[in-house]
C-alpha positions as CSV (number, residue, x, y, z in Angstrom):
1,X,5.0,9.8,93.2
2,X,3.6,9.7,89.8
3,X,6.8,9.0,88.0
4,X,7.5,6.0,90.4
5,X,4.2,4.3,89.7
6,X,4.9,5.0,86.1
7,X,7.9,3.2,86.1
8,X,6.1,0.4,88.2
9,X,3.8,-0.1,85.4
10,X,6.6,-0.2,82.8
11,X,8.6,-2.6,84.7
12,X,5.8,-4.4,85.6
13,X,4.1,-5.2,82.0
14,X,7.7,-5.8,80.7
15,X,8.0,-8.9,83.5
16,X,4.8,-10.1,82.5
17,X,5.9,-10.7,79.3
18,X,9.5,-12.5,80.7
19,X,7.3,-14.7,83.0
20,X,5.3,-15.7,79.8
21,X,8.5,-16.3,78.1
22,X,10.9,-18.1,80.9
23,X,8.3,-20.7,81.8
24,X,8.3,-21.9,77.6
25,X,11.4,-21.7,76.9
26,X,12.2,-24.4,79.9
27,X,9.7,-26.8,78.5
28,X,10.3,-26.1,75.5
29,X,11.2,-29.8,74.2
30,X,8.1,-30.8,76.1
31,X,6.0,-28.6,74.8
32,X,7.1,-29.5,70.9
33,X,6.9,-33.5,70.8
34,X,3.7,-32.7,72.4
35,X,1.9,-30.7,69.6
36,X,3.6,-32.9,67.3
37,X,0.3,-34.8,66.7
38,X,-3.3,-34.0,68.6
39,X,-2.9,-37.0,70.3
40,X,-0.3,-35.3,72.8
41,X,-2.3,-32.3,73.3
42,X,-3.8,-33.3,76.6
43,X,0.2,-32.7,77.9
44,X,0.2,-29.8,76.3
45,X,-2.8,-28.5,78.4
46,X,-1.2,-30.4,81.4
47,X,1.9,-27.8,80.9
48,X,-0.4,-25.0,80.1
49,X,-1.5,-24.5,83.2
50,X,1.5,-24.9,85.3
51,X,2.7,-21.8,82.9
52,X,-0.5,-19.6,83.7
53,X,-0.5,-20.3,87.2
54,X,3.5,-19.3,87.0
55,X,2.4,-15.9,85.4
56,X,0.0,-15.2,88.0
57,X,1.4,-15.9,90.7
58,X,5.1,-14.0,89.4
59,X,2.3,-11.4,89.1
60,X,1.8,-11.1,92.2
61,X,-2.1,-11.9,91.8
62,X,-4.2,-14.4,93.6
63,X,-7.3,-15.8,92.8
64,X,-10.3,-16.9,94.9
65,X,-12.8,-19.3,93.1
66,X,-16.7,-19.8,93.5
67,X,-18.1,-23.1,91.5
68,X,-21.9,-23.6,91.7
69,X,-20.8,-26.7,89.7
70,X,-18.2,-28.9,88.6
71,X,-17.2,-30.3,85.4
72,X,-17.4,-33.6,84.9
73,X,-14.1,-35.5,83.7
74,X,-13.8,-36.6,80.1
75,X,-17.4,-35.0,79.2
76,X,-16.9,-31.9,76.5
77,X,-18.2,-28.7,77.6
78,X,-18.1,-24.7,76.1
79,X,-16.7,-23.0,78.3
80,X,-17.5,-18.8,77.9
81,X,-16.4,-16.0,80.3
82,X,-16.6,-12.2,80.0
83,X,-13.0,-10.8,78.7
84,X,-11.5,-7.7,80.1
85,X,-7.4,-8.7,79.8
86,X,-5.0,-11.1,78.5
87,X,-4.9,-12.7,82.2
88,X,-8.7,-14.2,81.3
89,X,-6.3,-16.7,79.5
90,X,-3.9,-17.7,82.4
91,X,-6.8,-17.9,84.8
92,X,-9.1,-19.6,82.7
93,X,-6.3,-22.2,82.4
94,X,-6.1,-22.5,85.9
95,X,-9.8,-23.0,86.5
96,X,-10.9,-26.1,83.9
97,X,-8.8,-29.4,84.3
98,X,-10.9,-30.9,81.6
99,X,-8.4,-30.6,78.6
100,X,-10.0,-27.2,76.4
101,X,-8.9,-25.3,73.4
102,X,-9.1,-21.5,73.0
103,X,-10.9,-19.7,70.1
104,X,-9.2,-16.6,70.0
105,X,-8.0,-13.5,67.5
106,X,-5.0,-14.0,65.4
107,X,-3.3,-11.2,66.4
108,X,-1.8,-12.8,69.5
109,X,0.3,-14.7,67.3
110,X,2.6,-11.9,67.2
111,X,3.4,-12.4,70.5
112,X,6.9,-13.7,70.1
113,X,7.1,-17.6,71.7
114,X,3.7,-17.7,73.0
115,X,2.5,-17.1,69.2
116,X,4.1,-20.4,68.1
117,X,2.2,-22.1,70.6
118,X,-0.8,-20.4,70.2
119,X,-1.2,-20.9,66.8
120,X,-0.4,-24.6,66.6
121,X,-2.9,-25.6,69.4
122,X,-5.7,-22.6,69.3
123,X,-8.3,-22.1,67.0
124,X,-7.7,-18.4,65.6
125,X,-10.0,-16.4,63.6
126,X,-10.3,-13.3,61.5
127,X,-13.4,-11.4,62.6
128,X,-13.0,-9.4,59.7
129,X,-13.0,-12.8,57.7
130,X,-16.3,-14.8,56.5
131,X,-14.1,-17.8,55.7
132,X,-12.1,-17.5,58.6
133,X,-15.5,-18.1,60.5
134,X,-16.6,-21.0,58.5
135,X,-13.0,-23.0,59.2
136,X,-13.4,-22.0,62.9
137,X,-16.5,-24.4,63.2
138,X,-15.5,-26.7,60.9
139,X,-11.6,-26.9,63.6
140,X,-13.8,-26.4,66.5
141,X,-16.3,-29.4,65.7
142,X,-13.5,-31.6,65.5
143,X,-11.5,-30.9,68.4
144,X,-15.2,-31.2,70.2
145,X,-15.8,-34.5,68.2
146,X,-12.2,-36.0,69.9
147,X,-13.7,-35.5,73.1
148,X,-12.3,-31.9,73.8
149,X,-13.8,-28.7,75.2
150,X,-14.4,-25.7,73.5
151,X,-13.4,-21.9,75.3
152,X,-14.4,-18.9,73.5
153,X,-15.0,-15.4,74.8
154,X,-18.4,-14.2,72.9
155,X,-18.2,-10.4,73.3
156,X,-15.3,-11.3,70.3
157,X,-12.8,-9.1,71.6
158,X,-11.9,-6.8,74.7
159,X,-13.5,-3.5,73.9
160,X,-12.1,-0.6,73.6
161,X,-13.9,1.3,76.1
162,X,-13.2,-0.1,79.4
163,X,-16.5,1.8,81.2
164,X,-18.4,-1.3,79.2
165,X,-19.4,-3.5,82.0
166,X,-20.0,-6.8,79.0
167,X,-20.5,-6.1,75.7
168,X,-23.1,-8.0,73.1
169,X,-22.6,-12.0,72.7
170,X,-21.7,-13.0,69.0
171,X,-23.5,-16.4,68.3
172,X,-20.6,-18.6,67.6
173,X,-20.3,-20.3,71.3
174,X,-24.1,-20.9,71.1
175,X,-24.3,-22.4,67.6
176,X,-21.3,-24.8,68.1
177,X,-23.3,-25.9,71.7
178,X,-26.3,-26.3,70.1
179,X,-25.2,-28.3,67.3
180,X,-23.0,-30.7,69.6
181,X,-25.9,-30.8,72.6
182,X,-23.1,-29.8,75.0
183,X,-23.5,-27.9,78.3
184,X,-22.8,-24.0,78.4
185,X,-20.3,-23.2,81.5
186,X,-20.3,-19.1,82.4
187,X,-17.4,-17.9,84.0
188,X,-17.4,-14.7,85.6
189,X,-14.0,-12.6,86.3
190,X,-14.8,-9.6,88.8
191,X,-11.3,-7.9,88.6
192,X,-9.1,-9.2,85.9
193,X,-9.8,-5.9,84.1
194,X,-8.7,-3.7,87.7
195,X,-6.0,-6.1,87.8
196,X,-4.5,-5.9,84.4
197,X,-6.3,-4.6,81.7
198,X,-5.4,-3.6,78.0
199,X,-4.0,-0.2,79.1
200,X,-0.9,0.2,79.5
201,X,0.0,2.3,81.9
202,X,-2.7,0.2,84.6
203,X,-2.8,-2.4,87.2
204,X,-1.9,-3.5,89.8
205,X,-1.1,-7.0,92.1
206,X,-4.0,-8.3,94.2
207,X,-6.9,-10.6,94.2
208,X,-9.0,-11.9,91.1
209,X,-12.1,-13.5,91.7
210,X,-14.1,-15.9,89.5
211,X,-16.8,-17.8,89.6
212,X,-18.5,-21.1,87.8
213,X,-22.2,-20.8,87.3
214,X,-24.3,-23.1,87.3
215,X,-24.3,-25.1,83.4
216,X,-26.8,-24.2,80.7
217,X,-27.8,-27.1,79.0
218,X,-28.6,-27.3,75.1
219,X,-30.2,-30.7,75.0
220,X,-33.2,-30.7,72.8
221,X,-32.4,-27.3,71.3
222,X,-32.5,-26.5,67.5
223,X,-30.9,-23.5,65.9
224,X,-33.9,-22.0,66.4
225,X,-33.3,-21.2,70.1
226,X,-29.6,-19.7,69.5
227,X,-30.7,-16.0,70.1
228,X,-32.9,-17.3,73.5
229,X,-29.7,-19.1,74.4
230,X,-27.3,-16.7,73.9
231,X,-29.3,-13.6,75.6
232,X,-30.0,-16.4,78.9
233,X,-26.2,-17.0,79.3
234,X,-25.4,-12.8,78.7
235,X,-28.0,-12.2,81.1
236,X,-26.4,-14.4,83.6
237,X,-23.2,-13.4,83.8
238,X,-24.2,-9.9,83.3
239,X,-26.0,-10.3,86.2
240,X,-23.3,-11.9,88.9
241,X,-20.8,-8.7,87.3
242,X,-23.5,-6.2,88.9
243,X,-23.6,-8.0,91.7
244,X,-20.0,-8.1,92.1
245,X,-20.1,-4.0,91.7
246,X,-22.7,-3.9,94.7
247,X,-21.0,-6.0,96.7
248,X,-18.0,-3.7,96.3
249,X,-19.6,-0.7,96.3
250,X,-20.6,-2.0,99.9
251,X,-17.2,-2.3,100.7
252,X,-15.9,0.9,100.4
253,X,-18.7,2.8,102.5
């Protein structure tokens, strides 16, 4: 029994990457002329998420969505969610309509296909890089200043120990909402890390649910407030993730 949910897995994270791949390399001509200049990026988000709702669903997940609010169109937002797996992207994709780009590591370029995209129409920074950091605000006030939102995961990175329920908020997201008086949307994801995390050899199909809180908003707030901002947004999604435990916890008895 072990051996055949081994090979499951193998075969399974090996068609993850094919469903990534197919879904591009049909568009592909689409996809180019539209990253050919920023004006055609909204088409580029358009065909974004028909890919990530390909990759799901060829996954074999579903998702079920809560929104305490909705976002209204043509108004720029940043958008922050906790991050467990790679599928925070596909399903984050699915979620917002209102055009966004990622800030994400630069180690996902690697990934062959995907990387060309990704790099061309993300915002990618080296943590380990102080200029790296400065460029990402200086890339992610314009995109915000065309009209665009803003998505960034502020743990910075999936951590390696998967027992860590949400790690600590860097202060990037908050800065960049403070500085453009834009709204703070929490996402929460309660099983994208059961569903397919990081390791390997994990996962399986099934259900991820997510939910929209309701918005944060930085009018009238200096830099000043950044730490109260940031700890109020942690807290709050922190908080529906522990409720998401209880209620499955319940569940099971």
């Amino acid at each position: 029994m072990k051996i055949l949910k081994i090979a499951f897995w193998i075969v399974w994270r090996i068609w993850f990457y094919v469903l990534m791949a197919v879904p591009i390399l049909i568009m592909l001509p689409f996809l180019i002329v539209s990253i050919l200049s920023e004006r055609g990026y909204p088409y580029f988000f358009k065909m974004a998420r028909i890919w990530a709702k390909i990759i799901l669903f060829g996954m074999g997940f579903y998702y079920t969505i809560k929104r305490e609010q909705k976002l209204i169109k043509n108004k720029s937002y940043m958008i922050v969610a906790n991050h467990t797996s790679m599928t925070d992207i596909m399903l984050t994709l699915v979620l917002i309509k209102n055009p966004f780009v990622f800030v994400g590591k630069k180690e996902l370029v690697k990934i062959p296909l995907f990387g060309f995209f990704y790099k061309r129409t993300c915002i990618l920074v080296d943590r380990s890089s102080s200029k790296s950091k400065n460029e990402v605000f200086k890339r992610a006030q314009s995109r915000l200043n065309q009209g665009l939102s803003i998505c960034i995961f502020p743990e910075g990175g999936v951590p390696d120990d998967e027992s860590i329920l949400l790690d600590e908020f860097k202060d990037g997201a908050f800065r960049l909402a403070i500085d453009h008086q834009i709204p703070i949307v929490p996402i929460v994801y309660a099983d994208n890390k059961e569903r397919f995390s990081y390791t390997f050899l994990s996962g399986s199909p099934g259900r991820m649910r997510g939910k929209i809180l309701p918005f944060i908003e930085t009018s009238g707030m200096t830099s000043d407030n950044r730490k109260e901002l940031k700890d109020k947004v942690r807290q709050v999604i922190y908080n529906e993730l522990i409720e998401y435990e209880k209620k499955d916890s319940k569940a099971l008895v």
